[in-house]
Structures are given as C-alpha cells and as structure tokens.
C-alpha positions, 0 to 999 in steps of 0.5 A, spaced: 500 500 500 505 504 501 508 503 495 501 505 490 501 512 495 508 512 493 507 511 486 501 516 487 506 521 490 510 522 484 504 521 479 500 527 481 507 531 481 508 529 475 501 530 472 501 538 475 508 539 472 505 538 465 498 541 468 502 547 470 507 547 463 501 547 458 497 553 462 502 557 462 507 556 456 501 557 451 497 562 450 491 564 445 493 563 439 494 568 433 494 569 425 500 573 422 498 576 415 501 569 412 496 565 416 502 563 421 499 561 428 503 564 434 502 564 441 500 571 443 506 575 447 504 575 455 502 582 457 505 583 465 500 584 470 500 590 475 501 589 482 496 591 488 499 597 487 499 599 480 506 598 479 508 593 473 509 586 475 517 582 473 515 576 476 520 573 472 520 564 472 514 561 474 518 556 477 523 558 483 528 554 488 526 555 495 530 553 502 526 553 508 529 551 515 525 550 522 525 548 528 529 541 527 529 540 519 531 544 514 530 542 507 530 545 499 526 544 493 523 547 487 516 551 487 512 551 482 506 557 480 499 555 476 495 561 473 497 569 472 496 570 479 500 566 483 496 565 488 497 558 488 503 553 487 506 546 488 513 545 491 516 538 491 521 539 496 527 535 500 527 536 508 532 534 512 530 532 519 533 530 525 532 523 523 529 522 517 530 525 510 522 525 506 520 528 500 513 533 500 509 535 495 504 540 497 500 544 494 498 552 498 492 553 495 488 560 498 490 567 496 495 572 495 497 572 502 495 566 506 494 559 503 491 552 506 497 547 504 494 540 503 500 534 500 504 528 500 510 525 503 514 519 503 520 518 507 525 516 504 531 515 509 530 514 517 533 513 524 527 511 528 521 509 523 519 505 518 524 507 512 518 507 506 512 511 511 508 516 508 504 522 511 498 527 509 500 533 509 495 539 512 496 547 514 497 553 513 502 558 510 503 565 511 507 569 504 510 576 506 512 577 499 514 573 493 521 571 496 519 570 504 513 565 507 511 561 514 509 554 514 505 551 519 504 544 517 502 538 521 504 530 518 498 527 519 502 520 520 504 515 526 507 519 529 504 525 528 509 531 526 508 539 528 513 543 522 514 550 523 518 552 518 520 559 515 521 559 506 526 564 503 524 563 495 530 566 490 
C-alpha cells in the first residue's frame, strides 16, 4: 500500500508539472498576415499597487529551515496570479530525510497547504512511511513565507518552518 501512495506521490507531481507547463507556456493563439499561428506575447500584470509586475520564472528554488529540519526544493506557480503553487521539496530532519509535495492553495497572502510525503531515509521509523500533509502558510512577499504544517502520520509531526524563495 505504501508503495501505490508512493507511486501516487510522484504521479500527481508529475501530472501538475505538465498541468502547470501547458497553462502557462501557451497562450491564445494568433494569425500573422501569412496565416502563421503564434502564441500571443504575455502582457505583465500590475501589482496591488499599480506598479508593473517582473515576476520573472514561474518556477523558483526555495530553502526553508525550522525548528529541527531544514530542507530545499523547487516551487512551482499555476495561473497569472500566483496565488497558488506546488513545491516538491527535500527536508532534512533530525532523523529522517522525506520528500513533500504540497500544494498552498488560498490567496495572495495566506494559503491552506494540503500534500504528500514519503520518507525516504530514517533513524527511528519505518524507512518507506508516508504522511498527509495539512496547514497553513503565511507569504510576506514573493521571496519570504511561514509554514505551519502538521504530518498527519504515526507519529504525528508539528513543522514550523520559515521559506526564503530566490
């Protein structure tokens, strides 16, 4: 059973990587004057404040440390507002080293954070156990966040962990 959640893990993973590559590489498509078709250039979107927007890549690398785990991972926003996004991650902690998927589904600021994990390696506990993944996120900015999640797993683990994506 581990193993189908494992496989199921890496499959959900896949398929948003290929949900979130076709949503924001293409584009409405136009007609040149010779009938070629081209995706439509994207315009940049104003901030909150009405400055212009230069987000940059949609994929970004983030580090996050905590209490007693520390971890890096990639992050991957969906749609033109990035108010949401998936990140597949590495954590190391004081003696287990698990791979997370989660997705932080909500707002500008705040998110519900739902996902997966495996663990990968460890001291203590089973070798291939796996979690449920539930919390909350608060993003200060692009670049800063605080995670709150618990691993709903035996035993339940309480992570409090602060991200700084570049």
């Amino acid at each position: 059973m581990k193993k189908i959640l494992l496989v199921l893990l890496f499959l959900s993973a896949s398929a948003f990587a290929d949900l979130y590559v076709d949503s924001v590489y293409t584009g409405p498509k136009h007609t040149s004057a010779i009938g070629e078709e081209s995706a439509a250039p994207k315009e940049e979107s104003a901030c909150v404040s009405g400055e212009k927007d230069d987000r940059g890549s949609p994929v970004r690398f983030f580090g996050e440390i905590g209490l007693l785990d520390l971890g890096v991972g990639l992050r991957f926003y969906i749609g033109e507002t990035w108010h949401q996004y998936m990140q597949v991650s590495l954590q190391f902690d004081w003696n287990i080293i698990r791979i997370p998927a989660v997705w932080h589904l909500g707002g500008e600021n705040f998110h519900v954070i739902l996902g997966y994990s495996a663990n990968v390696a460890a001291a203590a506990y089973s070798l291939f156990s796996t979690a449920f993944i539930f919390g909350l996120n608060y993003d200060i900015n692009r670049h800063v966040g605080f995670n709150a999640e618990v691993l709903l797993s035996a035993p339940t683990s309480i992570l409090l962990d602060v991200q700084l994506a570049f």
